[in-house]
Every structure is written in C-alpha cells, then in structure tokens.
C-alpha positions in Angstrom: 123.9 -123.8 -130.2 124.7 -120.8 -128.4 127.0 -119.9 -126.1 124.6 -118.7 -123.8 123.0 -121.8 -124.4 125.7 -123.8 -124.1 126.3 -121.7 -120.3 123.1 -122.4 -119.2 123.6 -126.0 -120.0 126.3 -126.4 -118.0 125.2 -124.7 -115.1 122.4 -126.6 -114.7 124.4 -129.8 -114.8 126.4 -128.7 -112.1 123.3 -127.8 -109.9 121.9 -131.2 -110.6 125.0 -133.7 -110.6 126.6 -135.0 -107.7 129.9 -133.1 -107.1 132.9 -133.2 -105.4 132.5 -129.9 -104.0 129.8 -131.4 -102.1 131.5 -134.3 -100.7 132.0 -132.8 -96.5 136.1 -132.6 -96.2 135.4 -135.2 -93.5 132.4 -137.5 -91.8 132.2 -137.0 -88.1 130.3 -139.5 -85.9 129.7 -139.3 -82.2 130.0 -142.4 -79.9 128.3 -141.3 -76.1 129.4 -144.6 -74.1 130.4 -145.4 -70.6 133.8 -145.5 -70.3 134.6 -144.8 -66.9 132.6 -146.5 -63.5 130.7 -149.8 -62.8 130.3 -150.1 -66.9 133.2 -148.9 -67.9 134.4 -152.8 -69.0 131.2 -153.1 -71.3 131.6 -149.4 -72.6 135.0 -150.4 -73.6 133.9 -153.1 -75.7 132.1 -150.7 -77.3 134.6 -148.3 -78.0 136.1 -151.1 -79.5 134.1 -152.0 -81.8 133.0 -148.8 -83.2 136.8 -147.9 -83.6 137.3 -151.2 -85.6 134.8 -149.8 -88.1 135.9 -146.5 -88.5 139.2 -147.5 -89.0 138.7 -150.7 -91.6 136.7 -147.8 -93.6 139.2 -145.4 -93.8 141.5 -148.4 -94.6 139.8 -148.6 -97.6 139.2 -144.8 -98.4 137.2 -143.6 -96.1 133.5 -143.4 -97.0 132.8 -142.8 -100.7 136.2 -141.3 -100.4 136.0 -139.0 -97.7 138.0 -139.9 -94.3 135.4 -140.5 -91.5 136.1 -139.6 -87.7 134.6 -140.7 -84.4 134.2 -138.5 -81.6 133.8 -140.6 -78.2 132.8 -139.0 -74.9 132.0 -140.8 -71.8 128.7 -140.6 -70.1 129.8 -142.7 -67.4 126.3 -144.6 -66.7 124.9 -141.3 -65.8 122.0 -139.6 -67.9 122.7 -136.2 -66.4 126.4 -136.4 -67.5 125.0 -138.0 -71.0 123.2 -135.1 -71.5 126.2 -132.8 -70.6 127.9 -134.7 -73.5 125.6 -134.9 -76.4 125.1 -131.4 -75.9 129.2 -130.9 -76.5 129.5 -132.8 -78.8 126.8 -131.0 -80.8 128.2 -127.6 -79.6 131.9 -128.4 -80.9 131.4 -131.1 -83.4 127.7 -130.6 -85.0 128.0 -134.2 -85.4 124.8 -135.9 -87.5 124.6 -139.2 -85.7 125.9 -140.6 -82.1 125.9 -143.8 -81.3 124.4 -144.4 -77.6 124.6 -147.2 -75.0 122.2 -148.1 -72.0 118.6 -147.5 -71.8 118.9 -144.3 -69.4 121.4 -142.7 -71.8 119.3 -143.0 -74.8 115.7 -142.1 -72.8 117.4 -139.3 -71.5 119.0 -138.0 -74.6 115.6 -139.0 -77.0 114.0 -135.8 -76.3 117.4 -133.8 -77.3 117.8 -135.6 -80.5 114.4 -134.9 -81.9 114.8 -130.9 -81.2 117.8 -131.2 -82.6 117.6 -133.8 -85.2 120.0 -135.8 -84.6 120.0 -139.6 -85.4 120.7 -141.5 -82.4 121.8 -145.1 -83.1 121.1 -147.6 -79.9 122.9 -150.9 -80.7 122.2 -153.0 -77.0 119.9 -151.1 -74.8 116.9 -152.8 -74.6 114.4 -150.7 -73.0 110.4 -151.1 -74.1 110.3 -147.5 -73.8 113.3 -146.9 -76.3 110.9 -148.4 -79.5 109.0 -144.7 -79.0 111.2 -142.7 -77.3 112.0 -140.2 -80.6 111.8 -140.2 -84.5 115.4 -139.8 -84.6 116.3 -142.8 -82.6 116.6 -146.5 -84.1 117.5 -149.6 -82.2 119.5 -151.9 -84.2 118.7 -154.8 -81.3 115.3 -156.1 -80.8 113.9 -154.8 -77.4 113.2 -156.6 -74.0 109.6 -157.7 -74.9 111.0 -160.2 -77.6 113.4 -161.9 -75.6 111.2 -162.1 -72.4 108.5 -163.8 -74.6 110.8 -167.0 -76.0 112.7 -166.9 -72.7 109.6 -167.7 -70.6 108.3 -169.8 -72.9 111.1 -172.2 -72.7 111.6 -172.1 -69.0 108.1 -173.7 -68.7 108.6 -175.7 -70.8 112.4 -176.9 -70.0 113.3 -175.8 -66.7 110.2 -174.7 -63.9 107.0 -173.3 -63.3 108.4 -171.3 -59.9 110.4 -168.4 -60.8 112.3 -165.8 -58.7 113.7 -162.3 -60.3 116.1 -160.3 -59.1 115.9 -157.1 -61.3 118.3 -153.6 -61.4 116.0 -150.6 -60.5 116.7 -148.5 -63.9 114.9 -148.8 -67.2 116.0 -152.1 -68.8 116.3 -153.9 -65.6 112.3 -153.1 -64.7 111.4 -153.8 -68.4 113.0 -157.3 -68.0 111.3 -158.3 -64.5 107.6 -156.7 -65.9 107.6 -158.4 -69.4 109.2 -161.8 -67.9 106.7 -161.8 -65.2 103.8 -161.0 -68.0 104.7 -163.8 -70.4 105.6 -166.2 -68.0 102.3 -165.8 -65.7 100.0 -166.2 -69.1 102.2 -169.5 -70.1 101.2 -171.2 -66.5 104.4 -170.0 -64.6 104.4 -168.3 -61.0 106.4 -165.9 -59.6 107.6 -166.8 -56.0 109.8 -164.1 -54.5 111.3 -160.6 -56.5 114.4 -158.4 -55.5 115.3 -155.3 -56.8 118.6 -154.0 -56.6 120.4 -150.6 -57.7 122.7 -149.8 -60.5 125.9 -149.7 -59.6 125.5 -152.0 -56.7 128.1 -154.3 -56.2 127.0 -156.3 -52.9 124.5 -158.7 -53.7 124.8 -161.3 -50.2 121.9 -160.5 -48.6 119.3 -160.4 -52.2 120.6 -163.5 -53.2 120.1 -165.1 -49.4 116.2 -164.3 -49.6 115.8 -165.7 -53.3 117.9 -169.1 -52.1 115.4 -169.1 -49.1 112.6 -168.8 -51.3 113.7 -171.9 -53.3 112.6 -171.2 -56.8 113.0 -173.4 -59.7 115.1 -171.0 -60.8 115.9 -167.1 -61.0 115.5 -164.5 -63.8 117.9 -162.3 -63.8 117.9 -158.7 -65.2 121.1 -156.5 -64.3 123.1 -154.9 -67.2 126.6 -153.9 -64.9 128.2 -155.9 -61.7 127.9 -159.3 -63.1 131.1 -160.8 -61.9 130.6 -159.1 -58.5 127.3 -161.3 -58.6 128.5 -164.5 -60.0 131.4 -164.6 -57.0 129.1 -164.1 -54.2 126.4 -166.4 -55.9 129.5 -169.1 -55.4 129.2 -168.3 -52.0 125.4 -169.1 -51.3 124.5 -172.7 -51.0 122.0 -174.1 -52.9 121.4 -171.2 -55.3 118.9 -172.0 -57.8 120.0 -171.8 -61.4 119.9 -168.6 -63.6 118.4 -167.7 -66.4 118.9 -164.2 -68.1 118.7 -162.2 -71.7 121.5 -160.4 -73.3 122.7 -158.8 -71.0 123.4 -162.2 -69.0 126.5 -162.5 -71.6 128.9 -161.3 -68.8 127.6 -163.8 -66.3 129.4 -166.7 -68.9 132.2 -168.7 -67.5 132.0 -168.6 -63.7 132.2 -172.0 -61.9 129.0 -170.7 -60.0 126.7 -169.9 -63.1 127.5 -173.4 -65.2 124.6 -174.8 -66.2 122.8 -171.5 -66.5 120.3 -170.5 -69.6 120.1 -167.1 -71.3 118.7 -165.9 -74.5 120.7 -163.7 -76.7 119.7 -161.9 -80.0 121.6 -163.9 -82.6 125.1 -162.3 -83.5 127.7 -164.3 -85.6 131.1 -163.7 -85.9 133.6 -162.0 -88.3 135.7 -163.6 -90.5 138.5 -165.1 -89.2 141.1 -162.8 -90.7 139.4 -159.8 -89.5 138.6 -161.3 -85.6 142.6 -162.1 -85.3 143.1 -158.2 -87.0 140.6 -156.9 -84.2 142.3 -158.9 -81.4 146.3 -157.7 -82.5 144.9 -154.0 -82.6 142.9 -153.7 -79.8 145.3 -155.8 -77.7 142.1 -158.0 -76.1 141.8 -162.0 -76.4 138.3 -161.7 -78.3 135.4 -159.6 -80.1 132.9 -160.4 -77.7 128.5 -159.7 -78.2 129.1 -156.1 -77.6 132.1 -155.0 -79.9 130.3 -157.1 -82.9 127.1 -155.3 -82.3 128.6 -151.7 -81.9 131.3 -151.9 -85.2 127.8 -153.4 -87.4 125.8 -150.5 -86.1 128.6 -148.4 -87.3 128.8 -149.5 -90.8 125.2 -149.6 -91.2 125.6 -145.7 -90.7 128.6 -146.0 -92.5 126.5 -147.4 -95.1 124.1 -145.0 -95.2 126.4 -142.6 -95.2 128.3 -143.2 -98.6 124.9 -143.6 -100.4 124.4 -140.1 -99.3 127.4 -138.8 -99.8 127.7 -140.8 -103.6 124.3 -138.7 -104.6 125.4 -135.2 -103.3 123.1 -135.5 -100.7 124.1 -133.6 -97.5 125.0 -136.0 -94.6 122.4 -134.9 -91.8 120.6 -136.7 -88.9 117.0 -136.9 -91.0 118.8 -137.8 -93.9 121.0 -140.6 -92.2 117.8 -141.9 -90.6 116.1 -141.4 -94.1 118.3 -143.7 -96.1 118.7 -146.7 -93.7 114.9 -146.7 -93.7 115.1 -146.9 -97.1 118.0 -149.7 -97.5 115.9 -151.6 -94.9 118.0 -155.0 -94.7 121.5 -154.9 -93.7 123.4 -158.7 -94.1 127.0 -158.6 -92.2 128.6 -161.9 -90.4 127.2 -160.4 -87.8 123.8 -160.3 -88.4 120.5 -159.8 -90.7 118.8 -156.9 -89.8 115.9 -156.1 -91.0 114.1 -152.3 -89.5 110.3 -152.2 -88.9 110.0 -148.8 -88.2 112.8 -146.8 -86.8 113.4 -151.0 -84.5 115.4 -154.1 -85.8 114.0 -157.5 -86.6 116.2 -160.3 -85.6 115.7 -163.9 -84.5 116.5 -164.7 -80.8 118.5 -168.0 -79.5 118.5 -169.7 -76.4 121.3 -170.6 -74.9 123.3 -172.4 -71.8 126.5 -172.5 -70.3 128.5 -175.6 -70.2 132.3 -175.8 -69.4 133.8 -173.0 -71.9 130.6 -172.7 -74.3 127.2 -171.2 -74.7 125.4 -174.0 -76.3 122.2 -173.1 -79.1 119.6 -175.0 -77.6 117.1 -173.4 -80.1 116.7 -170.2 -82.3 113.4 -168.4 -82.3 112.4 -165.6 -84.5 109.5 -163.7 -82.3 106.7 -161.7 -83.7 105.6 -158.3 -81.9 
C-alpha cells in the first residue's frame, strides 16, 4: 500500500472515530430556580439537589471524562425575571440544557427554548399545559391530570362525596382545582364551595373561614408556596375539614393542624444510605426531601445523556440532549423508574396520609392518560 493510501486511510479514521479533540473542555448546564421570595425554601432544595449530582459526577471524573459545571440563576417565582435569566445564561454561557422549576417559569420560557433549541428539563411543575408547551421541553414528573384522577377517585371512595378547593390563581394551581373538579364530578362527587387565592399570598384567615362555613367533607388543596403560613392559621380555625392535596401538599407534612390529612405524591424512593448521610453532611440540612431527589435524578438523566454523547463524538446540543434521552427511554435510579412517552414521564402515583411523623402508602396507582 501506498503512502498516499495509507494518508487517506488515516484521515478518514479520524473524521469518523470519536476523538478526544471533540470531547468540549467542559459541560455546562443551567439550573433557572427560585432562590429568593415566597419559594425561595423549595428552590433551595432544588439547588441542592442538582449540586449533589454535579458534584458526585465529577467525583468520579466528570462526564465521560470531562468536568461538568452548573450555572444557577434565580428567577425568583417570576416569569418576567425567568425570562431575563434564560436569556443570560444563553448570552454568557450558551448553555445546551437548563433545568426549570414552577409551571409559570417553564410556560414562560417554552416559547424561548424552541427558537433557540435549548432543552428545558422540568423535574416538579406539573402544569397540563407544560405536556405541549415546546419540542424542547420534557417533564421528568407526570403532570396534574394523573394525580387528580387517582386522588378523586379515592376520596369517593375513602373519605366524601362533598368537596371544597381552595386553589393558587397561577398555572398549576388552576390545573389542580379544574381536573380535580372534572374527575371527581364524573366519579359521583360534588363540589360545595371553591376559593382562589394568589401566589405569594401569605394570609389565608378569611378563605379558610368560608370553606369551614361551608362544611365540606373535606378540602382539596392546590397551592405550590406558603404552606406553613397555611397550615398555622388552619390551627387557628375550628372545625376545619381535613385536607387532601397532590405533590405539592409535601410541605403541608408534619403540622399538628394537618394530621390526618391525605395527599398523593408521584412515587420517589430514596438514595442509598451512604449517599443520603453524604448529601446531609454537605449540604448542612437534616434530610433529602421530594424535591432534592427529583432535581439530582433529572440531572443525571441529563448527565446520562450527556456522556453517551460525548463517548460517540457527538456534539453536546439541546436537540441532541433531547435526542438521546428519547432514545435511552427508561432511566432506573433509587429514586425512581422513569419511563418517557413523548417528550412526558410515566410513573406510578401513591396515596398517602399523615400520621404522627409519617406519610403512610395507603395504595400505589399507576394511571393511564
């Protein structure tokens, strides 16, 4: 052979082989979560749990050997400041994927990520409207509809057939009080009394007068901020009916006023021991609660996705991100199963209620759409 041959040979292998002058010097994600204001607390968590990720991978040499950093800004609750941010953080960092939280944030930034093709990975917003809102948007958490069908289900069955709701006046909160409503009307349930109230609201006395007047079996919930502030002046109220919630109820756990209470959560197991007491000692907090297990598995499933890409040559982009966890499909963790239909998660929902210092499974359902 040649040694033109033997040139042409070789250049073509290096066109064609993965290299490691196409490995990126570093992986940057973006995390958009509220870290100041009423959910500051929750965003937190968050933070958390995303950090916990990044940091256990480049622990272990980053991802397929390349160091990966997050870049966290703080939308503070606010889509108009969200939108500020994910267009900095694509401005400074060109950053392929960003990790959102709340339904507002995501709706408002949907439209963005698609121009821009970004991926946008929603780990706990639970908005209807966020199983369309963009091609580069995926929801590693089922969405409202599936817990409001298994929750009203059971409370017919289990708890009452008069219901009162008192429902935040933003996106998840008027997707929880319309599909509850829906399902739990078509089982044979009625709807006695309905509040709204506004995010970011903190005094709840007079609302929760009316719905105590109205004397429900009990009350559906739907608030995603303020629970404490809730649960205290509930204590204050006699005769408040019992509460029943989804997810978002999580924060509502362990108040003298809300024992007793029911809730459905999308089912989310915990970490090994070793690495719960490692997340604790680092982060300096006495647990990894719903929220910091869901946002560090959403970040190795990008993670993930990531290395294969990275392992092949492949560039590291928002379609190609979005691509490849299409293609995986099923991501098993502690944490969870997920399987994604579509750019949405599969995962079964359990129902739950609060006695003394636990949330008790009362039953685990896996809901169709």
């Amino acid at each position: 052979m040649g040694l033109f041959s033997k040139a042409v040979m070789l250049l073509t292998a290096l066109a064609t082989a993965p290299s490691a002058l196409a490995q990126p010097k570093e992986l940057l994600i973006g995390a958009l979560l509220p870290l100041t204001g009423p959910a500051a607390p929750i965003g937190i968590e968050e933070r958390n749990g995303v950090q916990f990720a990044v940091d256990e991978v480049n622990a272990a040499g980053g991802a397929a050997g390349v160091p990966v950093r997050v870049i966290f800004d703080d939308s503070q609750g606010k889509p108009d400041q969200a939108v500020l941010s994910f267009n900095r953080m694509l401005d400074l960092h060109s950053v392929p994927v960003i990790i959102t939280a709340y339904s507002s944030i995501s709706l408002a930034i949907a439209p963005l990520a698609t121009r821009r093709e970004v991926l946008v990975v929603n780990p706990a917003a639970q908005t209807n409207k966020l199983e369309k809102a963009s091609p580069f948007l995926i929801n590693t958490i089922p969405l409202v509809n599936a817990e409001a069908r298994v929750l009203a289900r059971y409370a017919v069955d289990k708890i009452g057939k008069k219901a009162a709701i008192i429902y935040e006046n933003a996106a998840a909160g008027i997707d929880g009080a319309t599909d509850f409503r829906k399902y739990f009307e078509a089982v044979g349930g009625q709807i006695i009394a309905e509040e709204p109230v506004e995010f970011g609201q903190t005094n709840y006395r007079a609302t929760l007068l009316k719905i105590a007047a109205a004397k429900p079996d009990f009350v559906y919930i739907a608030i995603t901020q303020s629970q404490a502030a809730m649960a205290d002046q509930i204590g204050q109220v006699a005769n408040f009916p019992v509460g029943i919630g989804n997810t978002f109820s999580s924060p509502f756990f362990g108040f003298k006023s809300t024992e007793g209470w029911y809730q459905t959560g999308i089912q989310s197991g915990q970490l090994e021991p070793a690495k719960v007491s490692s997340f604790k000692e680092k982060l300096k907090v006495e647990e990894m609660g719903f929220f910091a297990r869901e946002y560090y598995n959403a970040t190795k499933i990008i993670l993930k996705a990531a290395e294969a890409l990275i392992a092949s040559g492949r560039p590291v982009t928002g379609a190609a991100l979005r691509d490849k966890i299409q293609e995986i499909k099923t991501f098993s963790s502690p944490v969870a199963t997920i399987t994604f239909e579509d750019n949405n998660a599969s995962r079964p929902v359990e129902i739950l209620q609060y006695r003394g210092d636990k949330r008790v499974l009362l039953e685990a359902v896996n809901p169709t759409r």
